[in-house]
C-alpha positions in Angstrom: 77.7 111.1 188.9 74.2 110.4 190.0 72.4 107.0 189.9 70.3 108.3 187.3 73.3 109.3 184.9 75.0 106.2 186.0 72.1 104.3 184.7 71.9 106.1 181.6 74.8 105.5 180.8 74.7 101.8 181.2 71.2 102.0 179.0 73.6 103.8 176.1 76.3 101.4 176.3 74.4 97.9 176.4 72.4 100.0 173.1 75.5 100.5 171.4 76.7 96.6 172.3 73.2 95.5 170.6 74.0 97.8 167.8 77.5 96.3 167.1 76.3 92.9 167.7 73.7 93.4 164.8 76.3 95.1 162.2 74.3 98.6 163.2 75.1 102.1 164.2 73.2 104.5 166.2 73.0 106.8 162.0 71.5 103.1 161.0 74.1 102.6 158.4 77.0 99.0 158.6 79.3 98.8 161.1 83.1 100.1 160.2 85.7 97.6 160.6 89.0 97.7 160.0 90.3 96.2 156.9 90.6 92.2 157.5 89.3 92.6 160.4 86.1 89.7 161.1 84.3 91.8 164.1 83.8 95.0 165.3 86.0 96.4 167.7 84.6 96.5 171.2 84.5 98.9 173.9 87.4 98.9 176.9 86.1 97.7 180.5 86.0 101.6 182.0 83.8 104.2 183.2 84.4 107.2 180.6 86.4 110.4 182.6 86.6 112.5 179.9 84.6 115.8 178.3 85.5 115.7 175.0 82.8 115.1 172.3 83.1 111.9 169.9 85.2 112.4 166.5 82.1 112.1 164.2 84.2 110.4 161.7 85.1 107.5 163.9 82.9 105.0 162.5 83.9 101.9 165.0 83.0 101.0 168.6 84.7 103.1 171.1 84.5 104.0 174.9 85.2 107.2 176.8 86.7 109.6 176.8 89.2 109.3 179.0 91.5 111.8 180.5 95.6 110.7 179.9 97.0 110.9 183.0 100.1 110.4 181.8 102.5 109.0 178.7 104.6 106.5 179.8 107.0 105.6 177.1 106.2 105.4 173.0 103.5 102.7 173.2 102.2 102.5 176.8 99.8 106.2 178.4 98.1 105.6 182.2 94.5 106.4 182.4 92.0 106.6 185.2 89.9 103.7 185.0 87.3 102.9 187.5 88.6 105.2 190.1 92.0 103.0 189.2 95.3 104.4 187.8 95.8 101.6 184.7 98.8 101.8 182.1 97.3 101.2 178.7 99.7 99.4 175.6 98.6 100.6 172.4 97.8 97.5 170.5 99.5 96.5 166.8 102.4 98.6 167.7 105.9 97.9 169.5 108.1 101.4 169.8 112.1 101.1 171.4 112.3 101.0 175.1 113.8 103.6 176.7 112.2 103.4 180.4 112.0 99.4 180.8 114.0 98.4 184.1 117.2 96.7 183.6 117.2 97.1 179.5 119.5 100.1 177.8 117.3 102.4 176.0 117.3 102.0 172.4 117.8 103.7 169.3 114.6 106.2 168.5 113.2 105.3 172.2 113.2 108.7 173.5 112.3 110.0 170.1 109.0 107.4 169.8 108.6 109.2 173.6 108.6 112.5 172.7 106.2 111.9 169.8 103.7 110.3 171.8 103.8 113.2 174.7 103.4 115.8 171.8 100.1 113.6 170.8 98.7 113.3 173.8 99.7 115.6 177.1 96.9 116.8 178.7 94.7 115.2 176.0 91.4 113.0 175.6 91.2 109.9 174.2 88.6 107.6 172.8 89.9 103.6 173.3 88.8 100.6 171.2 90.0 96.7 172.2 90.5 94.5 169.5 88.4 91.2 169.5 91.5 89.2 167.9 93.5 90.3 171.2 93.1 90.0 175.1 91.8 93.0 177.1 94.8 93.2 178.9 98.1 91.6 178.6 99.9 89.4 180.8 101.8 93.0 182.7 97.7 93.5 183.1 97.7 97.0 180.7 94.5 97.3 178.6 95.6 96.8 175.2 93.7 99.1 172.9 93.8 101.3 169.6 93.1 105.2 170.7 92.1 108.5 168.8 92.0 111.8 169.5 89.3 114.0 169.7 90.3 115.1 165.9 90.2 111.5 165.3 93.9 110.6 164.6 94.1 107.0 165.4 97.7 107.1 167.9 98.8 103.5 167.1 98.7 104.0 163.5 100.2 107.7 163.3 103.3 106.7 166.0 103.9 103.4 162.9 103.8 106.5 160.5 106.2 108.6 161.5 108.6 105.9 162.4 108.2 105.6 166.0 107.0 102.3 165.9 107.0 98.7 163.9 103.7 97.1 163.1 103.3 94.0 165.4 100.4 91.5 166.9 102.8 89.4 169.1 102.2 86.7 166.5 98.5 87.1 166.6 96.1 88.8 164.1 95.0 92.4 165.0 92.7 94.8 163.4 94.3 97.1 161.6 97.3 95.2 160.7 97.4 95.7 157.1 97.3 99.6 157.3 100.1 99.3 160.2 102.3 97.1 158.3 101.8 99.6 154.9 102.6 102.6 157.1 105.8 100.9 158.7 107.0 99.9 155.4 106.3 103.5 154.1 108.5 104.7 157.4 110.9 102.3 156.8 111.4 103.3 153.0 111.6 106.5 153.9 113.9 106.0 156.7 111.8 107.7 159.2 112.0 107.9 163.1 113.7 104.8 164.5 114.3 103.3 160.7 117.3 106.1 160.1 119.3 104.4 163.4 
């Protein structure tokens, strides 16, 4: 990247951060937050890596895209940010371990696994931190929400299909009234990890 695109890109972001701070888009129209949710969402510390054009319909602050170097277990990817390899726990969510040193692997771990490698190998992602939560946690993972290029928002779809409970760690989070709706739906239903 040149200093020029470098620049540019630096002009677009601290835009957009004026925009958010004001209640604005870039279409002119309010800000979309999450339900509950008393500010925007906010962009993740990292240079973009990515191609992949914005979803049009994602109405709230996001940076990248960003290539997924890899998925790590049902809540946790690796990214390249700045230059750096940098695991990234999707935020509101908590799926069973199945890779986490000295603990068994539990029930629907390898399944909340698999569903998150069918989401996102050799994807894009677009990555939004959530003002009511750190940037990183205290393992030093960005905690974010992601979506697709189609849009699908990861955290909430992994809480849909079971893979996953709805959880803030005892703090508030953004979307944690449509997360706690979609694991009680799950759970109902017996879905994923709720049918161990």
């Amino acid at each position: 990247m040149t200093n020029t695109q470098h620049r540019g890109r630096l002009l677009i972001r601290g835009f957009l951060t004026v925009l958010a701070l004001t209640g604005c888009t870039p279409q002119g129209g309010p800000q979309v937050a999450p339900a509950g949710n008393q500010a925007p969402l906010q962009e993740v510390p990292c240079e973009a890596t990515g191609t992949a054009a914005r979803p049009p319909a994602l109405q709230v602050i996001a940076s990248g895209p960003y290539t997924v170097e890899k998925v790590v277990d049902g809540d946790t990817i690796r990214i390249s940010c700045n230059g750096t390899n940098t695991r990234v726990r999707l935020v509101g969510i908590n799926a069973p371990e199945n890779v986490k040193e000295d603990a068994p692997v539990e029930c629907g771990g390898p399944e909340a696994s698999t569903y998150l490698h069918s989401l996102l190998d050799g994807q894009q992602v677009f990555l939004s931190a959530d003002p009511a939560q750190r940037v990183r946690d205290k393992y030093d993972r960005l905690l974010a929400y992601l979506w697709t290029p189609d849009g699908t928002l990861v955290n909430k779809s992994i809480v849909e299909q079971g893979h996953a409970e709805a959880t803030g760690y005892g703090k508030s989070f953004a979307y944690s009234e449509d997360f706690t709706a979609a694991a009680d739906q799950a759970r109902k239903s017996k879905a994923g990890r709720w049918n161990c």
